[in-house]
PDB file of N, CA, C, O and CB in Angstrom:
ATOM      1  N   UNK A   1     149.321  56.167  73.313  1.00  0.00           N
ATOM      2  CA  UNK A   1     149.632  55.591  74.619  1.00  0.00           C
ATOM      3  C   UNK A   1     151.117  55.744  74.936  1.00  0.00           C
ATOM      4  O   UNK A   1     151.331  55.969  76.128  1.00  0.00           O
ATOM      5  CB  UNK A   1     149.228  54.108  74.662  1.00  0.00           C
ATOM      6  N   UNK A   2     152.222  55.673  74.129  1.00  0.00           N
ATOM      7  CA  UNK A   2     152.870  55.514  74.319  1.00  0.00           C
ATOM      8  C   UNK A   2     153.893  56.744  74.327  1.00  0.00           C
ATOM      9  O   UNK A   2     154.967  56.733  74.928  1.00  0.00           O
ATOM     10  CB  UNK A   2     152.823  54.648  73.864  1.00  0.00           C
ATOM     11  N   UNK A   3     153.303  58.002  73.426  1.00  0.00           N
ATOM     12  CA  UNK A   3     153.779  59.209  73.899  1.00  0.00           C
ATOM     13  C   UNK A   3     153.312  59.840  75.472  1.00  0.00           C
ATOM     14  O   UNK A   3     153.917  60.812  75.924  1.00  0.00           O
ATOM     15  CB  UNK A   3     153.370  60.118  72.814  1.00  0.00           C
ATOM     16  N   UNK A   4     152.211  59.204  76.222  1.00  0.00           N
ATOM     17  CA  UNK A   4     151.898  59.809  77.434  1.00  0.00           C
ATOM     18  C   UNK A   4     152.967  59.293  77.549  1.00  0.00           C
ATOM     19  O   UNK A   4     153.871  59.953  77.037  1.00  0.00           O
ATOM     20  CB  UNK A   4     150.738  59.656  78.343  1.00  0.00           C
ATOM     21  N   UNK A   5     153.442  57.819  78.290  1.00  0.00           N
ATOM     22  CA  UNK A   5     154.426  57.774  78.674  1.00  0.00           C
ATOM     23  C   UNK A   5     155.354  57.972  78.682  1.00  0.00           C
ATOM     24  O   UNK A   5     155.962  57.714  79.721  1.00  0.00           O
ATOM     25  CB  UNK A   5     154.529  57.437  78.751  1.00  0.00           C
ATOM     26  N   UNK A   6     156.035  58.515  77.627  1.00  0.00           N
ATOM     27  CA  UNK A   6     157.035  58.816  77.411  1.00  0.00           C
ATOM     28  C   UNK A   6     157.243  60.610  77.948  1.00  0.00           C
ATOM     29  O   UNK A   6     158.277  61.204  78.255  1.00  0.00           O
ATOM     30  CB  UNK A   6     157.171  58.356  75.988  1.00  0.00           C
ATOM     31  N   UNK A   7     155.895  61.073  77.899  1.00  0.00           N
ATOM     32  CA  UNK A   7     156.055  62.684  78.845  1.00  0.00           C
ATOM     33  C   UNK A   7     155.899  62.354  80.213  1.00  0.00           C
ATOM     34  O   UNK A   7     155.959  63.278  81.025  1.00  0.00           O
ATOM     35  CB  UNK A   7     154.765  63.991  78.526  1.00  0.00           C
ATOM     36  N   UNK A   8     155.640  60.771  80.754  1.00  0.00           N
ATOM     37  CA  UNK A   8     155.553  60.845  81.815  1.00  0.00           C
ATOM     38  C   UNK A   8     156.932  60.993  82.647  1.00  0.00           C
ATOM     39  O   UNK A   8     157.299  61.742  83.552  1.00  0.00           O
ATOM     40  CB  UNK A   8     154.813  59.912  82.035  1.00  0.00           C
ATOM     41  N   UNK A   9     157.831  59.396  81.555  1.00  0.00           N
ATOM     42  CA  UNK A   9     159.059  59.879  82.052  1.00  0.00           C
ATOM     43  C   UNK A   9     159.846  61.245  82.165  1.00  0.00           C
ATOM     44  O   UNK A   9     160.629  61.613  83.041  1.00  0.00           O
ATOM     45  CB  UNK A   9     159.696  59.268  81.518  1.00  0.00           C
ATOM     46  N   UNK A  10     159.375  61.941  80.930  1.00  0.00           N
ATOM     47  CA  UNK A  10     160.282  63.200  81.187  1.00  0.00           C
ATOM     48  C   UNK A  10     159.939  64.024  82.468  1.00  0.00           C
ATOM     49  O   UNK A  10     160.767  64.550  83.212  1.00  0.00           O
ATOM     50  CB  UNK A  10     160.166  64.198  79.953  1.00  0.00           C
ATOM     51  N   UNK A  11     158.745  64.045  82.588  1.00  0.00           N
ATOM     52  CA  UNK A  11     158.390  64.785  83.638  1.00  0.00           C
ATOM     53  C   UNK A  11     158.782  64.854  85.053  1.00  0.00           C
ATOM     54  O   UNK A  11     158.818  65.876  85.738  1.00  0.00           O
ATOM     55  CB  UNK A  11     157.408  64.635  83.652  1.00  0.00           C
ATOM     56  N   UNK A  12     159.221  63.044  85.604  1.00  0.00           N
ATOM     57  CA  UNK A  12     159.265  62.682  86.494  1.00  0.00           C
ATOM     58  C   UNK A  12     160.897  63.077  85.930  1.00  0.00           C
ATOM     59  O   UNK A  12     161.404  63.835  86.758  1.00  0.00           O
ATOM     60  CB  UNK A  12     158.494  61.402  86.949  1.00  0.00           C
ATOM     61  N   UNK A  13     161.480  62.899  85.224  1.00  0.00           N
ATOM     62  CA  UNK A  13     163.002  62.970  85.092  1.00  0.00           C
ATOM     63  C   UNK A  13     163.212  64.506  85.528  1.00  0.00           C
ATOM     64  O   UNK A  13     164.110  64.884  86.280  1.00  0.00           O
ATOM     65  CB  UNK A  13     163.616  62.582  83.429  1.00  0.00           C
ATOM     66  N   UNK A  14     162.192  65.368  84.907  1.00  0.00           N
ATOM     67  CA  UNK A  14     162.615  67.151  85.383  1.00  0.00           C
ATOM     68  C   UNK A  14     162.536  67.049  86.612  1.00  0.00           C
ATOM     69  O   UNK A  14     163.560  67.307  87.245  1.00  0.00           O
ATOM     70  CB  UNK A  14     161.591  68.545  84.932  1.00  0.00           C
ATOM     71  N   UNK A  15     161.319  66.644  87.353  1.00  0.00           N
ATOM     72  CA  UNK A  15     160.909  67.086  88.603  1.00  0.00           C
ATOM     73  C   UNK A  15     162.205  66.486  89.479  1.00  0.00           C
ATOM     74  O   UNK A  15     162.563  67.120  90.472  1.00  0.00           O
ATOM     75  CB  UNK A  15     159.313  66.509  89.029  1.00  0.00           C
ATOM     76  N   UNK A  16     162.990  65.104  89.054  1.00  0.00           N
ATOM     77  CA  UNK A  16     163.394  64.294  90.121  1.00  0.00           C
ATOM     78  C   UNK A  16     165.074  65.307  89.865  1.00  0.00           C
ATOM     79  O   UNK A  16     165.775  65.349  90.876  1.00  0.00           O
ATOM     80  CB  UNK A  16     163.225  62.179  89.832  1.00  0.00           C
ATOM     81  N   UNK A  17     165.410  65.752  89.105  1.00  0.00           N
ATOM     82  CA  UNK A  17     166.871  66.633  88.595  1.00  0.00           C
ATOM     83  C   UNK A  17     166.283  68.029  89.231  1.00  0.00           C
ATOM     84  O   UNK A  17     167.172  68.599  89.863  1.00  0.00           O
ATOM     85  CB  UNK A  17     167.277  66.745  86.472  1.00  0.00           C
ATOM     86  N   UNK A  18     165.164  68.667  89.241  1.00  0.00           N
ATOM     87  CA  UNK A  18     165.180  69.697  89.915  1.00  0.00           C
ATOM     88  C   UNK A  18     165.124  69.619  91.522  1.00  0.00           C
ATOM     89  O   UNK A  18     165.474  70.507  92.300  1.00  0.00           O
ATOM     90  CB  UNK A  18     164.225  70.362  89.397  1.00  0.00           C
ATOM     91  N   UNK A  19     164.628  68.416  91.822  1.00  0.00           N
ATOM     92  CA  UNK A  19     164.714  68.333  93.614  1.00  0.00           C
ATOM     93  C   UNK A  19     166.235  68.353  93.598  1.00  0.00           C
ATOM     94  O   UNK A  19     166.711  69.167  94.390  1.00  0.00           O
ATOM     95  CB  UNK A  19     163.961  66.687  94.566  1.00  0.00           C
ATOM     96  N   UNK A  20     167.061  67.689  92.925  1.00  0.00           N
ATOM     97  CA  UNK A  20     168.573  67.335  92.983  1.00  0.00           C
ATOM     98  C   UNK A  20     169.197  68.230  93.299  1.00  0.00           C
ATOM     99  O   UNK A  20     169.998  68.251  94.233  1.00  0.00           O
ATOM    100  CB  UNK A  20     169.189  66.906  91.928  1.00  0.00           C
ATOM    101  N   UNK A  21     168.756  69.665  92.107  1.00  0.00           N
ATOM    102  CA  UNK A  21     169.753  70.362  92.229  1.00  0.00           C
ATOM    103  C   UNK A  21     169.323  71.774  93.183  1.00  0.00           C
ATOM    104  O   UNK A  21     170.267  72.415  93.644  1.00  0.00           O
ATOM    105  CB  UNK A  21     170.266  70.578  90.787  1.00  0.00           C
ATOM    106  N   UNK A  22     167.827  72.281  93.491  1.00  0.00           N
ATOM    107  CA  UNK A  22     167.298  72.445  94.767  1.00  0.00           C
ATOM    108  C   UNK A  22     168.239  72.110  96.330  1.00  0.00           C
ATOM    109  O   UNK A  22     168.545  72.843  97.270  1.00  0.00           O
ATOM    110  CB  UNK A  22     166.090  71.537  94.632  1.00  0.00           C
ATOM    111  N   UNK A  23     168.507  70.536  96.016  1.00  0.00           N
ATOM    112  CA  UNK A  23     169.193  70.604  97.427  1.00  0.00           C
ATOM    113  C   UNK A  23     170.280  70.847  97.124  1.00  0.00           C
ATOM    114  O   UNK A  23     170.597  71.723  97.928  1.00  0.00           O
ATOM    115  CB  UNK A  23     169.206  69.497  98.339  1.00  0.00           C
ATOM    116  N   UNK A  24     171.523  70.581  96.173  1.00  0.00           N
ATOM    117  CA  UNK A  24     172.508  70.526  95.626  1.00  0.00           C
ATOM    118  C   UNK A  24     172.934  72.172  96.320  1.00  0.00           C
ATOM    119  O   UNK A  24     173.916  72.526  96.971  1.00  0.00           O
ATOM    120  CB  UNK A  24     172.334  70.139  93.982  1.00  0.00           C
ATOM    121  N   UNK A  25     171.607  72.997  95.800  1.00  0.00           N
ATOM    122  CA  UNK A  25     172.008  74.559  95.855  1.00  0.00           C
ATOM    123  C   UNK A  25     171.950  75.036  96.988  1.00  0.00           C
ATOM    124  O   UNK A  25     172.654  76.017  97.227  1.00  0.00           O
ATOM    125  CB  UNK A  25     171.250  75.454  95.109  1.00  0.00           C
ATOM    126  N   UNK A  26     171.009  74.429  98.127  1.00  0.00           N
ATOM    127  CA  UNK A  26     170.977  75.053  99.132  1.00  0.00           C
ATOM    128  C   UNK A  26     171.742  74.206 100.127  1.00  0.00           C
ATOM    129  O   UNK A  26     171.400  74.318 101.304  1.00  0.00           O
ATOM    130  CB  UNK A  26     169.686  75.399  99.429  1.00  0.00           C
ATOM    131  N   UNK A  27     172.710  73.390  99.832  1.00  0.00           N
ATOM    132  CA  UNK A  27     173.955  72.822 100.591  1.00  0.00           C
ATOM    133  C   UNK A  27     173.963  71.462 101.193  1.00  0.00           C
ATOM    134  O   UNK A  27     174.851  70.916 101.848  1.00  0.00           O
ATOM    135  CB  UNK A  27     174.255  73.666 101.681  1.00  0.00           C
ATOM    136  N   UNK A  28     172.820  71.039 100.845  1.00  0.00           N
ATOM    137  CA  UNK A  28     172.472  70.086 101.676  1.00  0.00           C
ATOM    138  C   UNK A  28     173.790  68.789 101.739  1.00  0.00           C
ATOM    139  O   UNK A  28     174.339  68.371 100.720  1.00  0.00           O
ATOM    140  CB  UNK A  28     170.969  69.595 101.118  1.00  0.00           C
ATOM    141  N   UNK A  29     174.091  68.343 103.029  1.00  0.00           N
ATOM    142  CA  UNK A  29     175.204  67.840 103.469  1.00  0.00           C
ATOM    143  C   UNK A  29     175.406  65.977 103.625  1.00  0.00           C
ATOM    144  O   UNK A  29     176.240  65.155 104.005  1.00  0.00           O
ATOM    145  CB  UNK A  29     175.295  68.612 104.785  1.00  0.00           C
ATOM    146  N   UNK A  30     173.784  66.057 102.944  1.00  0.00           N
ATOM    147  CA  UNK A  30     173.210  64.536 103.228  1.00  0.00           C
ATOM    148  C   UNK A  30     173.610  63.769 101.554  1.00  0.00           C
ATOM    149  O   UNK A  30     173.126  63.747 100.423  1.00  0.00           O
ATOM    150  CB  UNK A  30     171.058  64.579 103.685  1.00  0.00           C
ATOM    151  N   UNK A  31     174.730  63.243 102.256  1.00  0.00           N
ATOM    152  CA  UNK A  31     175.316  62.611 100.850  1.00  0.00           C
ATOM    153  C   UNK A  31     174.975  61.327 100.541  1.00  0.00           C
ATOM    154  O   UNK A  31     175.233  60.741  99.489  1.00  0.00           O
ATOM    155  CB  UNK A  31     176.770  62.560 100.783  1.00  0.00           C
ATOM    156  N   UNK A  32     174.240  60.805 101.725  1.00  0.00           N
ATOM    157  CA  UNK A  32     173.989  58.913 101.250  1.00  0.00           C
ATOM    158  C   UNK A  32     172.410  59.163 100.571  1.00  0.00           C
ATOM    159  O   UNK A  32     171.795  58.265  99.995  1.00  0.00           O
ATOM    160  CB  UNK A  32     173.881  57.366 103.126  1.00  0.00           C
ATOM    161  N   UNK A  33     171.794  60.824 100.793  1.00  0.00           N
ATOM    162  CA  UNK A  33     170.545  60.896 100.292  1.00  0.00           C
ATOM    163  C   UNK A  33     170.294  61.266  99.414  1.00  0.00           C
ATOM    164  O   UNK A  33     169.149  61.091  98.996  1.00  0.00           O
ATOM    165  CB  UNK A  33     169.899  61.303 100.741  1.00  0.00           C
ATOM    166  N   UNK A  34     171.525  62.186  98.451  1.00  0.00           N
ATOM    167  CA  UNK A  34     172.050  62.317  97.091  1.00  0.00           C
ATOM    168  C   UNK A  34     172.599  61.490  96.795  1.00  0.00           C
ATOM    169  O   UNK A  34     173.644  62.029  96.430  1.00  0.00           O
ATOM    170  CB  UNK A  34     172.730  63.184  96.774  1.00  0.00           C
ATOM    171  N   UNK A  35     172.739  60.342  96.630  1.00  0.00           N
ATOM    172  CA  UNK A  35     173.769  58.917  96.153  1.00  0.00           C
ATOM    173  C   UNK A  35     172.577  58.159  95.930  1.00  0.00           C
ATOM    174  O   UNK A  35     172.617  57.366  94.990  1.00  0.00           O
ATOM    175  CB  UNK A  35     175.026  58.053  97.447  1.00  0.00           C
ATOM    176  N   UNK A  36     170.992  58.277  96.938  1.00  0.00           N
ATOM    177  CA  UNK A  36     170.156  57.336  96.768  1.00  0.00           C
ATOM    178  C   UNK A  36     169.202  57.982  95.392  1.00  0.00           C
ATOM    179  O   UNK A  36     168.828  57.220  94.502  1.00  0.00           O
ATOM    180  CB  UNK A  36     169.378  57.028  98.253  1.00  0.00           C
ATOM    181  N   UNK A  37     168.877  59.490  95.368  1.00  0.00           N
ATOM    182  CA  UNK A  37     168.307  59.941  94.833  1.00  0.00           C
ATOM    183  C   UNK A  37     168.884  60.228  93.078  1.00  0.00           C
ATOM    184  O   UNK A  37     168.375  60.527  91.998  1.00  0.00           O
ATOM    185  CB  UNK A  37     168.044  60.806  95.725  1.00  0.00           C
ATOM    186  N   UNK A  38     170.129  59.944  93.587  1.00  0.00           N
ATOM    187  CA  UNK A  38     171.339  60.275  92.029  1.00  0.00           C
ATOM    188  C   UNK A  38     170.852  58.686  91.026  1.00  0.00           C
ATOM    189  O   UNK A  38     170.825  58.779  89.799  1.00  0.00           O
ATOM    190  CB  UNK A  38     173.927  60.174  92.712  1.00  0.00           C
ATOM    191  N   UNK A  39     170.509  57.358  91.698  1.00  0.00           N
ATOM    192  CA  UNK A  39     170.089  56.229  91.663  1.00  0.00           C
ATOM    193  C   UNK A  39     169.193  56.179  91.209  1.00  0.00           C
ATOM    194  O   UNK A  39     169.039  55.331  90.330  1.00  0.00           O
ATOM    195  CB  UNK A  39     170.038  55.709  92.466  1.00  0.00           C
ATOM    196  N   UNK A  40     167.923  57.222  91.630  1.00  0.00           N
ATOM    197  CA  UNK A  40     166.860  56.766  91.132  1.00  0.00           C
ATOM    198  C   UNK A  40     166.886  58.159  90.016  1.00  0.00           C
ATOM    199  O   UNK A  40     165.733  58.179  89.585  1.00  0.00           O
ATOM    200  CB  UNK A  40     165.541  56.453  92.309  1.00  0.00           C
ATOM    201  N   UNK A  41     167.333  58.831  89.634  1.00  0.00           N
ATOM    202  CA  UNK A  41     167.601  59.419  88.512  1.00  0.00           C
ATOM    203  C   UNK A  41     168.539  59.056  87.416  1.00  0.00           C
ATOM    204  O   UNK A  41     169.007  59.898  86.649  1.00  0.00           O
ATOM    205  CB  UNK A  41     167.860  60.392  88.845  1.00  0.00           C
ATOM    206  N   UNK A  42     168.781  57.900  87.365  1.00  0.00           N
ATOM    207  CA  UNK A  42     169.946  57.379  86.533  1.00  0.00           C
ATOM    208  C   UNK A  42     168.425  56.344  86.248  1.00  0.00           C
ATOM    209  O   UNK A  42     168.201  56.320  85.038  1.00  0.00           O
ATOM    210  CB  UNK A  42     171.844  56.713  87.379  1.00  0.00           C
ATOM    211  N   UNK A  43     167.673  55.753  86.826  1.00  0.00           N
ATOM    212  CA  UNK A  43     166.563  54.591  86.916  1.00  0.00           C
ATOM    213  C   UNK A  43     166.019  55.017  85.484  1.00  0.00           C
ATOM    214  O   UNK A  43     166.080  54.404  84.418  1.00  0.00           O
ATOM    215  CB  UNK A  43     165.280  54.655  88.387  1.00  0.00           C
ATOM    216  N   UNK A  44     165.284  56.665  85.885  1.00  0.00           N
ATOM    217  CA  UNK A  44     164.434  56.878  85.337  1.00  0.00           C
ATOM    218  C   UNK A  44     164.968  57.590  83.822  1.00  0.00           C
ATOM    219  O   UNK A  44     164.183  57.823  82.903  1.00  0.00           O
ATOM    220  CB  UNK A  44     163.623  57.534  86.265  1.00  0.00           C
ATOM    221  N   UNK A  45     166.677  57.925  83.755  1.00  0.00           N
ATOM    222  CA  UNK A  45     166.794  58.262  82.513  1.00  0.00           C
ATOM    223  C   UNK A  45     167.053  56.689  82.005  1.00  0.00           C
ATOM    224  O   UNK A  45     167.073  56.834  80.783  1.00  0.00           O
ATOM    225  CB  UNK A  45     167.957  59.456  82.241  1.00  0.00           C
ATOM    226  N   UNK A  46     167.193  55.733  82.183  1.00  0.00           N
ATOM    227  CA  UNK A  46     167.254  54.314  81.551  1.00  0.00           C
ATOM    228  C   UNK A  46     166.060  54.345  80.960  1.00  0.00           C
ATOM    229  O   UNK A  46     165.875  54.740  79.809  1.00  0.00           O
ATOM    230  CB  UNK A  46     167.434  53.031  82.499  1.00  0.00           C
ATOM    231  N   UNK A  47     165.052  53.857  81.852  1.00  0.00           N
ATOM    232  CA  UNK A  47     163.469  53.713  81.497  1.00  0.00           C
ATOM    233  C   UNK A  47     163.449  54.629  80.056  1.00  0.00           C
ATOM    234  O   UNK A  47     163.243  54.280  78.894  1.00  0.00           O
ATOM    235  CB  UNK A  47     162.270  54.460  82.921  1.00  0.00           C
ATOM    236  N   UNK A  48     163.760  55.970  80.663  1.00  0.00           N
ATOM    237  CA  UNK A  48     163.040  57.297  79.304  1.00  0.00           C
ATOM    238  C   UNK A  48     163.951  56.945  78.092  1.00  0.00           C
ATOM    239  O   UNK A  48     163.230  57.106  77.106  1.00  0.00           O
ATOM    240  CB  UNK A  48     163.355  59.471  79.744  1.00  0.00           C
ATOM    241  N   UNK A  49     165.405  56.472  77.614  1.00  0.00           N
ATOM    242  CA  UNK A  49     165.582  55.972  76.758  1.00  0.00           C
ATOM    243  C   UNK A  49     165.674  54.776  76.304  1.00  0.00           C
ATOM    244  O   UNK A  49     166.397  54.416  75.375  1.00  0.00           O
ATOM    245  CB  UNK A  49     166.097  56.333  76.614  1.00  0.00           C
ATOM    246  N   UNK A  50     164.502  53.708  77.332  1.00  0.00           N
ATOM    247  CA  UNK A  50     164.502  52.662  76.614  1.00  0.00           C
ATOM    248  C   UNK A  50     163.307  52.872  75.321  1.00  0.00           C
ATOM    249  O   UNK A  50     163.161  52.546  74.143  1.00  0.00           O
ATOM    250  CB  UNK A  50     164.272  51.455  77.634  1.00  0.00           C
ATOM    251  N   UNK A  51     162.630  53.590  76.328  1.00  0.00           N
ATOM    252  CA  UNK A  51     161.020  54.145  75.911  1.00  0.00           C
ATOM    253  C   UNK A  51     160.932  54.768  74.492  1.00  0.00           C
ATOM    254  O   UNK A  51     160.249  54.472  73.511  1.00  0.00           O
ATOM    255  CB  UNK A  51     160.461  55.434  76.996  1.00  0.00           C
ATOM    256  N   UNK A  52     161.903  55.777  74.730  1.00  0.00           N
ATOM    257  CA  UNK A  52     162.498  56.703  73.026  1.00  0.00           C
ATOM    258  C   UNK A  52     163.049  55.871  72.335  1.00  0.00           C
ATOM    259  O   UNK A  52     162.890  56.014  71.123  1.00  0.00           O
ATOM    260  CB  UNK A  52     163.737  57.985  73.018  1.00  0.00           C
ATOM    261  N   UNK A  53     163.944  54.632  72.837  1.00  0.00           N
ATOM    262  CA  UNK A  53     164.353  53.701  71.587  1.00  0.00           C
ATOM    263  C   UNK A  53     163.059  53.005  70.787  1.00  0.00           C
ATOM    264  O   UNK A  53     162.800  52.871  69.590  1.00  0.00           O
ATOM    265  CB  UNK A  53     165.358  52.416  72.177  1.00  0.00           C
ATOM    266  N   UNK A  54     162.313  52.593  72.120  1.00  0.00           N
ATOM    267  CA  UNK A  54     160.865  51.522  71.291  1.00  0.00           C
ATOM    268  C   UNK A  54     160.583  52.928  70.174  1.00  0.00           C
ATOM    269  O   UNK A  54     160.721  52.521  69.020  1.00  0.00           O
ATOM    270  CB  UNK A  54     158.819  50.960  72.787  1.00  0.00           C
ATOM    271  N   UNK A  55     160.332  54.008  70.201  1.00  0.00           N
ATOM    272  CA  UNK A  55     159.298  54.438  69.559  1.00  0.00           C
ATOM    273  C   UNK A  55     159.840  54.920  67.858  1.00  0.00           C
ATOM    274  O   UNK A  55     159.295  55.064  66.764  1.00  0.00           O
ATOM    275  CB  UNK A  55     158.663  55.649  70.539  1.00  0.00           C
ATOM    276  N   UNK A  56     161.274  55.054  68.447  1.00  0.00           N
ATOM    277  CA  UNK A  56     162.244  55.167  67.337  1.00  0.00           C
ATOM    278  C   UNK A  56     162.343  53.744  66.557  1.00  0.00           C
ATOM    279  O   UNK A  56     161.936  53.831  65.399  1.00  0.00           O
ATOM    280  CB  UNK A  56     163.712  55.624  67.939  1.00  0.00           C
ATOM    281  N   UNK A  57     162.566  53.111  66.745  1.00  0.00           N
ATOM    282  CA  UNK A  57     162.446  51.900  66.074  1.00  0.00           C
ATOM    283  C   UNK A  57     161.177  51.526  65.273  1.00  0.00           C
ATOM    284  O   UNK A  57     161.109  51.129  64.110  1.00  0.00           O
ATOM    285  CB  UNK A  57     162.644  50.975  66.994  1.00  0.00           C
ATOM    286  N   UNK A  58     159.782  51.838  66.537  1.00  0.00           N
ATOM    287  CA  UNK A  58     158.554  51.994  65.549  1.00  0.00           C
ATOM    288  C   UNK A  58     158.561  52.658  64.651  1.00  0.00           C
ATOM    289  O   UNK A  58     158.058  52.166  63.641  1.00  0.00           O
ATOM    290  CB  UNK A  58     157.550  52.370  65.949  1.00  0.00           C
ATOM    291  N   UNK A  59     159.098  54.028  64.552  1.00  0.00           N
ATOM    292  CA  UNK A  59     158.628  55.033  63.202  1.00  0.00           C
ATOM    293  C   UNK A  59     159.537  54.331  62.060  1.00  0.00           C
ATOM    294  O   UNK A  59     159.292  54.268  60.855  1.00  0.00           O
ATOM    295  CB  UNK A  59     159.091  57.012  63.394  1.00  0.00           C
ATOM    296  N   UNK A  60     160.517  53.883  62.678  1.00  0.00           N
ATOM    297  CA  UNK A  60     161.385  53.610  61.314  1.00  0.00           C
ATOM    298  C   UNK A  60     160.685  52.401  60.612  1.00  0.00           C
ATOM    299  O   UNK A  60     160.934  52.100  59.444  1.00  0.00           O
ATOM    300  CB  UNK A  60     163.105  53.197  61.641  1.00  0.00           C
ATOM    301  N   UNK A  61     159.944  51.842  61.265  1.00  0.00           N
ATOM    302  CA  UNK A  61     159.227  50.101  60.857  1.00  0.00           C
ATOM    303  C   UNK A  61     158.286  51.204  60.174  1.00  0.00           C
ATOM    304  O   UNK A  61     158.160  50.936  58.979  1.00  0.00           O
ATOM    305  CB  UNK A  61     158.373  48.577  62.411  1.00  0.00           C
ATOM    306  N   UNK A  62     157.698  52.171  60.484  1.00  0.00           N
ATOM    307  CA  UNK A  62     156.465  52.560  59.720  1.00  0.00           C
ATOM    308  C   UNK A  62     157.053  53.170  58.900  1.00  0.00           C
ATOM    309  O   UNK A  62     156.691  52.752  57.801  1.00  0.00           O
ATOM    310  CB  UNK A  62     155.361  53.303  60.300  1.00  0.00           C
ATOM    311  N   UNK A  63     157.682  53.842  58.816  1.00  0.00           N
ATOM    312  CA  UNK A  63     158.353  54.769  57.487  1.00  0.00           C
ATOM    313  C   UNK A  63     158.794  53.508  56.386  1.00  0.00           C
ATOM    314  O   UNK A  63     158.386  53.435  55.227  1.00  0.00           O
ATOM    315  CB  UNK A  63     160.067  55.890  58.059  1.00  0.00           C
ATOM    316  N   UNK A  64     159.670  52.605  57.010  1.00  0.00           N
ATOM    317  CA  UNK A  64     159.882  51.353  56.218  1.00  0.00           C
ATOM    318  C   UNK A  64     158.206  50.933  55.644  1.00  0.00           C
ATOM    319  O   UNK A  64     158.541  50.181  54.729  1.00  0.00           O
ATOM    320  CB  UNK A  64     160.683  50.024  57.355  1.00  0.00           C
ATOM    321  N   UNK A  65     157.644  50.936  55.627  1.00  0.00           N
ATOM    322  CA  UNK A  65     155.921  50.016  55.498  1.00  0.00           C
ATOM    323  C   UNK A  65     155.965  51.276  54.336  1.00  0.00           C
ATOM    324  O   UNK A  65     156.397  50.889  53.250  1.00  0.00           O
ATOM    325  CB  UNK A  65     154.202  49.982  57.294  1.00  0.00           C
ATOM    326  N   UNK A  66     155.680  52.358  54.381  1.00  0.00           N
ATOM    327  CA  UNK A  66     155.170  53.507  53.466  1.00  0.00           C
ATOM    328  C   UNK A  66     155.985  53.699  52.261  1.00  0.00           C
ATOM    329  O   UNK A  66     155.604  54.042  51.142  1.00  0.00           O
ATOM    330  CB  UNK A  66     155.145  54.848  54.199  1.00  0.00           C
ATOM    331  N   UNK A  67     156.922  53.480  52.587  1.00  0.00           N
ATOM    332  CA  UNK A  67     158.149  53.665  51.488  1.00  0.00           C
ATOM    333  C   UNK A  67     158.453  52.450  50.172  1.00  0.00           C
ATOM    334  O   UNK A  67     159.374  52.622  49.374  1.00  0.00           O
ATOM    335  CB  UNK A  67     159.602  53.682  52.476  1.00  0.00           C
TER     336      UNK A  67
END
């Protein structure tokens, strides 16, 4: 369960950095709409390494258990 999510974030993190830089490239002049969108790509790399911390922390609890 918790690796879907975690490709979910990435996914949404590629797609939302490639619209970025899509407009970035073709000039776009709308800066309060790159400032809003820069926002919600800062959102979603939070989320994706809170997500990679939980799971990192799990393996180490399980590696700790086996060892």
């Amino acid at each position: 369960m918790m690796n879907k999510e975690i490709a979910q974030y990435i996914n949404d993190l590629l797609a939302d950095r490639e619209r970025l830089l899509d407009e970035r490239e073709s000039g776009s002049e709308d800066w309060d709409s790159l400032k809003e969108e820069t926002k919600s790509e800062l959102s979603n790399i939070y989320h994706a390494q809170k997500a990679m911390d939980y799971i990192i922390e799990e393996e180490e609890g399980m590696n700790g258990r086996f060892n």
